[in-house]
N, CA and C of each residue as an Amber inpcrd file, in Angstrom:
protein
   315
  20.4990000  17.2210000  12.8150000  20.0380000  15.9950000  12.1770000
  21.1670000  15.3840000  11.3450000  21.3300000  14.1090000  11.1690000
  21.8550000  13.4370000  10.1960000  21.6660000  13.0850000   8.7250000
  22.4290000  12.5730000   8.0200000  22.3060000  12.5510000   6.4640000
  21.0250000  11.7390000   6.6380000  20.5240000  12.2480000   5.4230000
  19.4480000  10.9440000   4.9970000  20.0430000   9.7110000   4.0600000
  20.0380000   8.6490000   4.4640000  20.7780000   7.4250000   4.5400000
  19.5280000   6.8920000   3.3100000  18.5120000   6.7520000   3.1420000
  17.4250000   6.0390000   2.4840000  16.7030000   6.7810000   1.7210000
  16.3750000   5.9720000   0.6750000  15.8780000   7.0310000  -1.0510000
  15.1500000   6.5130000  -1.0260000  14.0270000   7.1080000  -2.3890000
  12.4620000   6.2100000  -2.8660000  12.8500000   4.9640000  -3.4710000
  11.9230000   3.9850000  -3.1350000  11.9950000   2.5600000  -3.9710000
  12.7510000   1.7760000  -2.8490000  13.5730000   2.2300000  -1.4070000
  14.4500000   1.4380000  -0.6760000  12.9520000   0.6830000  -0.0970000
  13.5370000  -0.8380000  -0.0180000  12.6060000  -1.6440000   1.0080000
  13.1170000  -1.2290000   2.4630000  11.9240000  -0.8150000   3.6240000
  12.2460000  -0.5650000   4.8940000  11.7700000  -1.5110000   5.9410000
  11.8190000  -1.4360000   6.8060000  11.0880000  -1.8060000   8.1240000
  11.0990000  -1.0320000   9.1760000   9.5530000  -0.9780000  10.0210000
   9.5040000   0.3620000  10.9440000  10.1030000  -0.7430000  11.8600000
  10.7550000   0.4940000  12.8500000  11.4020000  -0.5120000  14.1590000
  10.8550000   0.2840000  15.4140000  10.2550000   1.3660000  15.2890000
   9.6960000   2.1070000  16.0890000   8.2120000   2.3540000  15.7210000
   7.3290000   2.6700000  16.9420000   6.4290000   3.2200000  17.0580000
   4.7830000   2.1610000  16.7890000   3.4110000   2.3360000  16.4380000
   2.7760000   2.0860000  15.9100000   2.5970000   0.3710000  15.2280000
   3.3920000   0.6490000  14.1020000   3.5160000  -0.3750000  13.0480000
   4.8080000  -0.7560000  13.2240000   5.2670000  -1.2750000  14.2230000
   7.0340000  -1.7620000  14.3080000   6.7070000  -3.0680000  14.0620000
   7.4420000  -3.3440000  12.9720000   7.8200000  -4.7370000  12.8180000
   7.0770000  -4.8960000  11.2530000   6.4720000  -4.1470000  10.5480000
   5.3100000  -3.7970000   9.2780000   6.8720000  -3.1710000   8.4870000
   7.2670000  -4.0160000   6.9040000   7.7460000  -3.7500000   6.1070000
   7.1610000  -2.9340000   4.7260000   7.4970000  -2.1690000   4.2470000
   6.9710000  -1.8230000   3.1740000   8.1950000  -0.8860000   2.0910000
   7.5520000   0.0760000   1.1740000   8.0430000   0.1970000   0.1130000
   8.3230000   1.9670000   0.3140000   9.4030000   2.8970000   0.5640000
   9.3530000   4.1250000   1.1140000   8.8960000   5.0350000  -0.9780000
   7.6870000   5.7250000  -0.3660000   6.9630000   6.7440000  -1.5900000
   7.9080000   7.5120000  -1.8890000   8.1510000   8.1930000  -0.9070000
   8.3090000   9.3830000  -1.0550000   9.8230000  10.4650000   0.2500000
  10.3090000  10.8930000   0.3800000  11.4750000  11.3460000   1.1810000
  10.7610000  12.7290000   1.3310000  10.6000000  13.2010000   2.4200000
  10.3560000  14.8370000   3.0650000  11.8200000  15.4670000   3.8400000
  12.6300000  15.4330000   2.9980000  13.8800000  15.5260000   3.4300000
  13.7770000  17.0750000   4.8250000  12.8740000  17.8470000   3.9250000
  13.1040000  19.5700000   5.3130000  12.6090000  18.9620000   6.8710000
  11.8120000  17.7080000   7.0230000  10.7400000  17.9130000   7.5990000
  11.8070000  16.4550000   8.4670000  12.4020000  15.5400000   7.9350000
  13.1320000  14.5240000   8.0100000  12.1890000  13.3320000   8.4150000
  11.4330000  12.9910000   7.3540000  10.1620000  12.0890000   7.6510000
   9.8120000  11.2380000   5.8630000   9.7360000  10.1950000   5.9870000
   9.2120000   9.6940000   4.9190000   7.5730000   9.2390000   4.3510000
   7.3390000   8.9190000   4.0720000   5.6460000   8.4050000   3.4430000
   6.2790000   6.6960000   3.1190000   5.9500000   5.7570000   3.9560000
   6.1940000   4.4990000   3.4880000   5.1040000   3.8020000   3.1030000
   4.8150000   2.9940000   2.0290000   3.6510000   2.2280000   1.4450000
   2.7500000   0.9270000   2.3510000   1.9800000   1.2760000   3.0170000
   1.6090000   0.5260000   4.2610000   1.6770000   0.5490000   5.9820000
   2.5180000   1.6430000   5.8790000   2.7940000   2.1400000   7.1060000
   2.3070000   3.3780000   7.7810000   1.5350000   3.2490000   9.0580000
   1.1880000   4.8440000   9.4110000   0.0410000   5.3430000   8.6510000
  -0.7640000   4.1370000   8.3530000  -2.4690000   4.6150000   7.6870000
  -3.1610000   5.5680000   8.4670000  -3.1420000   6.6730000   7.5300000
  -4.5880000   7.8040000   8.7720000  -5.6590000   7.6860000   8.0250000
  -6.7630000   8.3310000   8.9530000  -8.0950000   7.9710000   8.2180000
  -8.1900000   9.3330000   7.7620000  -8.9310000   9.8590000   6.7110000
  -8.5970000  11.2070000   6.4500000 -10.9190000  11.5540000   6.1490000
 -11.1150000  12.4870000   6.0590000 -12.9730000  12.8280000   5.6880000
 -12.1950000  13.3850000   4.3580000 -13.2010000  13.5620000   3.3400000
 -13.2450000  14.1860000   2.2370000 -14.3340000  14.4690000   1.9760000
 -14.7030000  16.0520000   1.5970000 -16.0520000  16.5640000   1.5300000
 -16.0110000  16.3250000  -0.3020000 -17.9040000  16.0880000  -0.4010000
 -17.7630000  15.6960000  -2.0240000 -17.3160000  16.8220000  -2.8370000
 -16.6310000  16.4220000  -3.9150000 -15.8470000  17.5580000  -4.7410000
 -16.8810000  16.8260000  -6.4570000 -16.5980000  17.8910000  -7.4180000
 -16.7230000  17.3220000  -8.9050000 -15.7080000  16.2660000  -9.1140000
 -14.6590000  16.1590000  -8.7250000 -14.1670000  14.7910000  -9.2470000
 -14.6630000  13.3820000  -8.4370000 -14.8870000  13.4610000  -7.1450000
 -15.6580000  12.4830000  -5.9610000 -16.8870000  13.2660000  -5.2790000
 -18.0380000  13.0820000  -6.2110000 -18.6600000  13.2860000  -5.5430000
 -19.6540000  13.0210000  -4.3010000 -19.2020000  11.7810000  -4.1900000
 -19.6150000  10.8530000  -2.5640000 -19.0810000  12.0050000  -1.7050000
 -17.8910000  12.1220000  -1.8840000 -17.1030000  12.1570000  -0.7600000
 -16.5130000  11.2860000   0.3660000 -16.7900000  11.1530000   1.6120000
 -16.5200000   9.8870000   2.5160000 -15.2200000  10.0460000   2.9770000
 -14.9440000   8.7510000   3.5420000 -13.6290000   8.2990000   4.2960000
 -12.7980000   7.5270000   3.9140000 -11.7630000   7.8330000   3.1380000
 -10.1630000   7.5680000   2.8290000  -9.1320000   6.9860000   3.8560000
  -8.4480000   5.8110000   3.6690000  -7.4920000   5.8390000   4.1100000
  -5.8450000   6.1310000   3.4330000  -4.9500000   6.4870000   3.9100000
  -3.6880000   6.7620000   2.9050000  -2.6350000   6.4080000   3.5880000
  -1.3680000   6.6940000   3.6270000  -0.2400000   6.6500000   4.2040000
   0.0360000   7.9390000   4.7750000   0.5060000   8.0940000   6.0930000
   0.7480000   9.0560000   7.2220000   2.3840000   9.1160000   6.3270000
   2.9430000  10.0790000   7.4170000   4.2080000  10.0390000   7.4900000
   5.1660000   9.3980000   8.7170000   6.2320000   9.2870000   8.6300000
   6.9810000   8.4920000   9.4560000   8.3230000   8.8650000   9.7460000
   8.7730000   9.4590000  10.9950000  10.1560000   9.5370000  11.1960000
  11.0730000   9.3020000  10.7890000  12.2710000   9.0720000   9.7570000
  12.7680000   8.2630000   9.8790000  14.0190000   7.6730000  10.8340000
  14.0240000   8.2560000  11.7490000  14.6270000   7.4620000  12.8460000
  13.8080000   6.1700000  13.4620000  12.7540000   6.1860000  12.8010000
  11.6370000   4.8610000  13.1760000  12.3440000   3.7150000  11.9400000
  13.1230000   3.9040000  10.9090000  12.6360000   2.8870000   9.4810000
  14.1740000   2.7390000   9.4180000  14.3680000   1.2370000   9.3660000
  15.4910000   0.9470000   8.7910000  15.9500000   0.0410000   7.7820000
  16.8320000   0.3900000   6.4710000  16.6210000  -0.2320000   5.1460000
  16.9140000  -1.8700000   5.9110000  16.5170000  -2.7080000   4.7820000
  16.1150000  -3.9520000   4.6070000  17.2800000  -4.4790000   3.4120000
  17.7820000  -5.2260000   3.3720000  18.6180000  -6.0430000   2.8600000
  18.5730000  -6.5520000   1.8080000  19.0940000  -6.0360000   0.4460000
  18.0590000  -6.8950000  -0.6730000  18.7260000  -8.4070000  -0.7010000
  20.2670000  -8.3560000   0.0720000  20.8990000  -9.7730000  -0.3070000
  20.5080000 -10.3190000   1.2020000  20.7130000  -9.8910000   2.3940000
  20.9130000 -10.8490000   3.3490000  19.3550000 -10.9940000   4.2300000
  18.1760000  -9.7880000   3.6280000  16.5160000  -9.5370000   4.1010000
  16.6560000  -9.2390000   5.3560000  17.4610000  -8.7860000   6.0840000
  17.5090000  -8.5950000   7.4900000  17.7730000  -6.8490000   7.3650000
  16.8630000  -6.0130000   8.7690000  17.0340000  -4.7930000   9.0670000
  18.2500000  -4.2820000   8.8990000  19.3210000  -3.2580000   8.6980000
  20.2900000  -3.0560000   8.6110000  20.6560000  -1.4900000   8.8370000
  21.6890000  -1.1110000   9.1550000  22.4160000   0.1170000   9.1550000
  23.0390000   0.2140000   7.7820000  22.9650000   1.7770000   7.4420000
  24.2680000   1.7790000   6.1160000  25.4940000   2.0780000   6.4390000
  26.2250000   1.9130000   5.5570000  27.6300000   2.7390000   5.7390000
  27.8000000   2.8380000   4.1230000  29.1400000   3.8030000   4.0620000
  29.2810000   4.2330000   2.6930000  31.1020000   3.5850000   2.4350000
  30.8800000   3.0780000   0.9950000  32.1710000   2.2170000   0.6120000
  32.6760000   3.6520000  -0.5310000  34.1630000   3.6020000  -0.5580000
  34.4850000   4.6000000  -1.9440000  35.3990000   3.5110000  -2.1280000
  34.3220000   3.1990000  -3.4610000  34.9080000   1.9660000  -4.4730000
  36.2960000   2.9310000  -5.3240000  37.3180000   1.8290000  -5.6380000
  38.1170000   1.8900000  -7.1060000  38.0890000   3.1500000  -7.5720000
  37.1790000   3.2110000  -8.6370000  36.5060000   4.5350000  -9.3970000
  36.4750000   5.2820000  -8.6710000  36.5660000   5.9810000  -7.4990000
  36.2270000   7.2310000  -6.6160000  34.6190000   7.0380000  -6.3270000
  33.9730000   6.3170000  -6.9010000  32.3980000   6.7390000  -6.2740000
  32.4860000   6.1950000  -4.9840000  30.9830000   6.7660000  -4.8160000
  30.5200000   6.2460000  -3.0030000  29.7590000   5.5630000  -3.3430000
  29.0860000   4.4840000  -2.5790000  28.1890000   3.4500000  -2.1710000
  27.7510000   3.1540000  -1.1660000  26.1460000   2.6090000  -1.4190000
  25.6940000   2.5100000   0.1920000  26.0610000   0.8710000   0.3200000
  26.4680000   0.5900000   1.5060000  26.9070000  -0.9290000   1.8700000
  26.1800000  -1.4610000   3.1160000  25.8290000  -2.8390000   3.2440000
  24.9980000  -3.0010000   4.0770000  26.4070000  -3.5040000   5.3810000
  25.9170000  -2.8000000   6.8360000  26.6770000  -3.1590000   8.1420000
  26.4670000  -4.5550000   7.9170000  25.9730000  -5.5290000   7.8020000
  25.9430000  -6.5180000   7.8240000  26.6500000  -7.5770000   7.5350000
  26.0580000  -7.3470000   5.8040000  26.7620000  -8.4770000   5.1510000
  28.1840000  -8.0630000   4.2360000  28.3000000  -6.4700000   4.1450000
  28.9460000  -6.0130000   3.4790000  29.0760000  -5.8220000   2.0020000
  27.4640000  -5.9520000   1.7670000  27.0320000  -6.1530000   0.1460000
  26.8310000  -4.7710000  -0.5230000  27.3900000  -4.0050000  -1.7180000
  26.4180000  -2.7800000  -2.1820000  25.1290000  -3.0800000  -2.0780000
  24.4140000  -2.1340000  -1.7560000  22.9640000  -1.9610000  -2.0120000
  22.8280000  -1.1640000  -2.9770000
């Protein structure tokens, strides 16, 4: 497998599967598993038997998980799908840079 390229809070878009073309907000990173939880994407329906805190119980929907070879970050300057690459600025740090426009993200 490859690096994981995308953190929590990155805006994505699925480009695969299901919900391709559905943008949203990535929760959460399952880095062992190489799969994310994105906010709107990959809804399962889940049963829940009644508990003391819900005691209805019923049917939930939530966010599935998602490949991420399906999700690719989103652009905060140019809003278009994108690849990363990494810049080593001046200072010695690294940065993620968009293939695109060539902007830090």
């Amino acid at each position: 497998m490859s690096a994981i390229r995308l953190r929590k809070s990155d805006q994505v878009v699925a480009v695969g599967g299901r919900d391709a073309g559905k943008k949203g907000k990535v929760l959460k990173i399952l880095p062992n598993r190489y799969r994310a939880i994105v906010e709107g994407i990959c809804m399962v329906t889940e049963h829940q038997r009644p508990t003391r805190d819900n005691p209805k119980g019923g049917v939930i929907r939530r966010e599935g998980t998602v490949h991420l070879s399906n999700l690719m970050l989103v652009c905060p300057r140019c809003a278009k799908p994108t690849r990363i690459s990494h810049t080593i600025l001046a200072d010695g740090s690294k940065k993620r840079t968009c293939k695109r426009c060539k902007e830090i993200i």
